[in-house]
N, C-alpha and C positions, 0 to 999 in steps of 0.2 A: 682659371680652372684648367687644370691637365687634361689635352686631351691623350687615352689610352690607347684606342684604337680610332680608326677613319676608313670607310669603303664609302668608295665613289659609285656612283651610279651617272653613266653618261660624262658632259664634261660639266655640267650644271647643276647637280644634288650630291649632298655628300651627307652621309651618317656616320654621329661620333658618338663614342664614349665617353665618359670621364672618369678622374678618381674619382672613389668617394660615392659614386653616382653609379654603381654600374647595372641597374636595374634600369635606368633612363637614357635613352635613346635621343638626339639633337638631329632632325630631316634638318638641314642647311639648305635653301634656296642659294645657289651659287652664281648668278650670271651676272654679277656688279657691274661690266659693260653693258648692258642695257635694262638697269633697275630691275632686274629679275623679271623683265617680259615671257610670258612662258607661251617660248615656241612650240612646234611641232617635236622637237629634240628633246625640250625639258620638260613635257607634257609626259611621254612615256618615260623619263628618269623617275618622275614623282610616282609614276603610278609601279614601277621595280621597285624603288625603295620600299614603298605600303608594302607591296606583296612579302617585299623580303621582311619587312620588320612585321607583318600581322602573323608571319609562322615563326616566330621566333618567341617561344614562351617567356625567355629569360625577361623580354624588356616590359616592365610594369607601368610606365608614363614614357610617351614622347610628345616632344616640344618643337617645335616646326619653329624656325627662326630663318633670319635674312642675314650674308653676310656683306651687306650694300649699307654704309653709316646712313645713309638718308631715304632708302622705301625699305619696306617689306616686299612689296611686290606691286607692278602697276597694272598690274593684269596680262590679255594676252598682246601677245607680237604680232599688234598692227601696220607693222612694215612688211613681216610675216605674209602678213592676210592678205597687205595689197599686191602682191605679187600672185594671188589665188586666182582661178578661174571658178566659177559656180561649184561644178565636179571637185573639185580639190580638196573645198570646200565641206562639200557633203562627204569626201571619202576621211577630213582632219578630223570630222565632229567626234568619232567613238576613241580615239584617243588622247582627243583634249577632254573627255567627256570622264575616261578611264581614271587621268591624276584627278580629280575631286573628287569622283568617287570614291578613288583608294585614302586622300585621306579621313575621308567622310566617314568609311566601316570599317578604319581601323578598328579592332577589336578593344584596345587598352583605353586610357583616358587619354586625351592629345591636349595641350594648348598652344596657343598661337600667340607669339615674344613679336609683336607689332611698334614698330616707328615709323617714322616720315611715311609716306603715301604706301597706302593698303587699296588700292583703286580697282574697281569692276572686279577681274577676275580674279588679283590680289587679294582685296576685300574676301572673294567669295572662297579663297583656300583658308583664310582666316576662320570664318564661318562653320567651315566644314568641320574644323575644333570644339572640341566641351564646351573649352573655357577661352577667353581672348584678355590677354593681360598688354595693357596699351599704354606706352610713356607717352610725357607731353607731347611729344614734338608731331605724335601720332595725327592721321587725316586719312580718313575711310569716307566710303562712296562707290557707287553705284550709277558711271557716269553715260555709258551705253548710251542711252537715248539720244546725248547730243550729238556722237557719231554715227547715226542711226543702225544700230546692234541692240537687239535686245540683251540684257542680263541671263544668263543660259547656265552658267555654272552654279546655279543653286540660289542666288542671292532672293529669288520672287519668294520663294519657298522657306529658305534658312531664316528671313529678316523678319516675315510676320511671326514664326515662332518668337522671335527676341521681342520685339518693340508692337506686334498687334496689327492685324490688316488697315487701318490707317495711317498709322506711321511707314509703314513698307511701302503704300501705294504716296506719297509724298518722297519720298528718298527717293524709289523708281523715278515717277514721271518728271521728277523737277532734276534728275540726275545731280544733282548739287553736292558739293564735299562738305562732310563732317568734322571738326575739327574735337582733340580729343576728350577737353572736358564737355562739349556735348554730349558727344559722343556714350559717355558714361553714364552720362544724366537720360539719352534712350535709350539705354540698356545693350547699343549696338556692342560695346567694349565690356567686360567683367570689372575688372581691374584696369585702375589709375596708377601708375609710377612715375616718377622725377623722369627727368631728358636722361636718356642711355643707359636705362634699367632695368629696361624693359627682357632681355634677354636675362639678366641674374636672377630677376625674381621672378620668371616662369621656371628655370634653372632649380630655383630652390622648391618651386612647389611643385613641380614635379617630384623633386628627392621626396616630400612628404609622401604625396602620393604613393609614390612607390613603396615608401615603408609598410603598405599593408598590402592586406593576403591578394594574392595576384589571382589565383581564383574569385574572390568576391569581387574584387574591381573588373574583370569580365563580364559579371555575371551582373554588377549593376548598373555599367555602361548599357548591357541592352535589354536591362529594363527601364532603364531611362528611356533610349529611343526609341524601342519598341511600343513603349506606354504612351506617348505623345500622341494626343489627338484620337486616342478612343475615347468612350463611354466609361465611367466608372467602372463598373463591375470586369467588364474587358480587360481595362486597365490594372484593376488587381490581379485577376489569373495570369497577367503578363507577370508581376511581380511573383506571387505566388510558383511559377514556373523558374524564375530566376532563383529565387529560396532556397528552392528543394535541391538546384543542382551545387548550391554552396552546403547546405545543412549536412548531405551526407559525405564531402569529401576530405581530405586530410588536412588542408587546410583549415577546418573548422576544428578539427580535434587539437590541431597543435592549437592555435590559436584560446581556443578553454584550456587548454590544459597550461599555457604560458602565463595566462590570466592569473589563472591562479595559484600557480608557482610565482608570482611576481616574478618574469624572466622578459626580454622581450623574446619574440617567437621567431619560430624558424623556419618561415612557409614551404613545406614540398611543393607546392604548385601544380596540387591537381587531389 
């Protein structure tokens, strides 16, 4: 796939374009000297990139990928950390804290193109994605406990949503790795691909994605997360609120109105 364009963030994130694609957005985890550990460096890279891609209307899906042939990511930079004093510590947390969150609220639909070790805080940037599309050779986990760190980037919170408060509290306390047709089989992965495909076929479902109205896929990414974990009726006014800001905009008229010209449509994006 050609890439079009490339902006670096830091010397550890990059965001690409493609042909073909240009609706879709590629965040690259870049540090292949150390499995994509995310230091203090690449914590704030990830969290510039979000910022810059969640104002940027043009992009309809991004795809978070590794370019390391054997992890995703192993979490954070515990050689990093053992150089910390207590203080250091507490002054890292809002900026290691900043990259999950930013990919967490990106506005658009995200997925995560996972192979080889997706570990702790790996694991938990995956998570922070819709969707996680996992080739074989993939191995997720939650290993914290055995170097006594608790899991902090989301993973207590992100994993019962996927697999149910007893599945998460086993994955937590036993910190044990997943390997990835399990992995599949508890819901922690979306999508199963062949060894090294995992990047083409997040690649391509994103392009789906993106083919529709960049207004509704805003608008029901946060009805989705907004909706989680209320009360029915809650839960519908969330929807119901997400509705009304698609129904009245032009996206929705081109969209009927392409319908039924049998054309495909030509989203203004807003």
């Amino acid at each position: 796939m050609t890439v079009t364009s490339e902006q670096r963030y830091g010397e550890f994130v990059v965001v690409r374009r493609h042909e073909g694609q240009s609706h879709v957005a590629e965040l690259v985890l870049d540090r292949p000297k150390a499995m994509n550990a995310v230091s203090t460096d690449m914590a704030r890279s990830i969290a510039a990139a979000c910022d810059a891609l969640g104002a940027d209307r043009d992009v309809r899906a991004t795809v978070l990928t590794s370019s390391h042939e054997r992890a995703f990511c192993v979490g954070a930079d515990l050689k990093e950390r053992n150089s910390f004093t207590d203080a250091d510590l507490v002054r890292q947390r809002p900026t290691a804290r900043a990259a999950y969150t930013g990919v967490l609220e990106l506005p658009m639909p995200v997925i995560a193109a996972v192979h080889g070790f997706a570990l702790g805080g790996g694991f938990e940037l995956a998570l922070a994605c819709d969707v996680i599309v996992a080739d074989a050779t993939a191995v997720v986990g939650l290993p914290e406990l055995a170097a006594g760190v608790l899991p902090g980037a989301g993973g207590p919170t992100l994993v019962p949503r996927r697999g149910g408060a007893a599945r998460a509290a086993e994955l937590v306390f036993s910190a044990r790795r997943v390997e990835a047709a399990e992995a599949r089989e508890l819901g922690l992965v979306d999508e199963l691909v062949g060894a090294g495909r995992d990047r083409e076929e997040a690649l391509a479902l994103g392009g789906r994605i993106a083919a529709n109205s960049p207004v509704g896929l805003r608008a029901a990414k946060k009805a989705l997360r907004l909706g989680q974990g209320l009360d029915l009726r809650a839960g519908l006014e969330v929807e119901d609120a997400a509705w009304r800001s698609v129904a009245f905009s032009g996206d929705r008229a081109e969209g009927v109105a392409a319908f039924n010209e049998k054309r495909r449509p030509d989203w203004p994006g807003e």
